[in-house]
N, C-alpha and C positions, 0 to 999 in steps of 0.2 A: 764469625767463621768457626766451624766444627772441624776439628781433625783428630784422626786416631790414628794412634802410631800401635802399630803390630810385632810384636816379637813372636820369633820362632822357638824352636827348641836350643836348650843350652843356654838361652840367652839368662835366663832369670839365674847365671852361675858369673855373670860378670863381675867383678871384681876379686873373683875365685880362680875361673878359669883361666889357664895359660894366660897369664896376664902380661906378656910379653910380644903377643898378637891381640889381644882385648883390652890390655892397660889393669889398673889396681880400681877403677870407680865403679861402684853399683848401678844397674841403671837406674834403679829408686831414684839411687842421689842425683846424676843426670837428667833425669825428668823434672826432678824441682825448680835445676836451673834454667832448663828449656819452660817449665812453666812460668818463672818471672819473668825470663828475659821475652818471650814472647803473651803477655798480660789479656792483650787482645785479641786473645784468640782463646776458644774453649779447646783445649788438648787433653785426650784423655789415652791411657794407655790399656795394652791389652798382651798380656803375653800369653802360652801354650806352647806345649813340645807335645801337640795332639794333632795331626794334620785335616784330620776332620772337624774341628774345634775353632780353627784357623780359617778353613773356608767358610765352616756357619759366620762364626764372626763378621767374614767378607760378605756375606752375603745380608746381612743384618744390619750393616752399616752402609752398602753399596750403592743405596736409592736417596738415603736424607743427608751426609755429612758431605764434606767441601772438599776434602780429602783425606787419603789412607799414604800413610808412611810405613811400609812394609818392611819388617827385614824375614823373610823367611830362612832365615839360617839355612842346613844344610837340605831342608826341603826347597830350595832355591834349582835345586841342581837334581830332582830326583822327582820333584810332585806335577804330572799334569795335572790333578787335583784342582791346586791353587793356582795353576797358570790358568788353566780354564776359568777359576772362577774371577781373578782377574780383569779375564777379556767381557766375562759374561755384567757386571758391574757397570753402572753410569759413573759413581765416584772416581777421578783420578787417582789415580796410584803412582806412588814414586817410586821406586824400588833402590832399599839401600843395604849398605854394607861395610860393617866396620874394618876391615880387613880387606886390602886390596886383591879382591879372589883371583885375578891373573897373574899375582908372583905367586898362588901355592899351587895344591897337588892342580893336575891337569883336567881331572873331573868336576873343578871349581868354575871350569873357564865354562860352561854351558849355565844356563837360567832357562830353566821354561817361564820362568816372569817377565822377561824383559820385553817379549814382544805384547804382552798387552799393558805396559807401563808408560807413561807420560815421560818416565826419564829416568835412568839407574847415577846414583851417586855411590862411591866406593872407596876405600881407600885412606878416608879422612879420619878414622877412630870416630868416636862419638858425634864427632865434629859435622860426619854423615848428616845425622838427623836436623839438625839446625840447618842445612844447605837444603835437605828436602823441606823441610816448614815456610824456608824462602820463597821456595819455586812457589809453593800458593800461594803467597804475598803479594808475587808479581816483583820478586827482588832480586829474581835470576828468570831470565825469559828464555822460550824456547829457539 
């Protein structure tokens, strides 16, 4: 099984940024332990605060891999861009998010992702990513 997990912009400042909504760990370091903990699975990661960069990507990986673990950060809420490219895409996509976007500002509560996504995860810190890697396992069903 292929998967690639997508970050958006800001993300590559995690364990910088406001670490009191994003926590103190890199996702560097986070990815190594998603990469043990899940062994049997090819994970590769891919970040960008470019929004064009993000859809090539999407569209580059949208035909061969098994899935896409998306977090488009604040392009989540502002890009039909990537919502289109989304829907245009055979690859499932999960749509997640470290930070549960419906306790913050009110322009958090819209996604143009989520209507071509297999399923939005939110809420859990880090934790996100590991519950989207599931869903393709078949270890959370729809």
């Amino acid at each position: 099984m292929k998967i690639i997990i997508i970050n958006g912009p800001n993300l590559n400042l995690l364990g910088k940024r406001e670490p009191e909504v994003y926590g103190n760990q890199t996702f560097e370091d986070y990815f190594s332990i998603l990469q043990f903990k899940f062994k049997d699975v090819q994970l590769e990661y891919y970040q960008s605060n470019i929004e064009g960069e993000i859809i090539g990507k999407l569209q580059e990986v949208g035909f061969s891999y098994d899935g896409v673990v998306l977090n488009a950060a604040s392009y989540t809420h502002t890009s039909v861009g990537i919502g289109d490219a989304v829907k245009a895409i055979e690859t499932p996509v999960v749509e997640v998010h470290i930070s549960n976007t419906h306790k913050r500002e009110d322009f958090r509560h819209v996604s143009y992702i989520s209507s071509g996504a297999k399923g939005v995860i939110l809420g859990f810190g880090l934790q996100s990513y590991d519950l989207a890697i599931q869903s393709f396992l078949g270890n959370i069903t729809e």
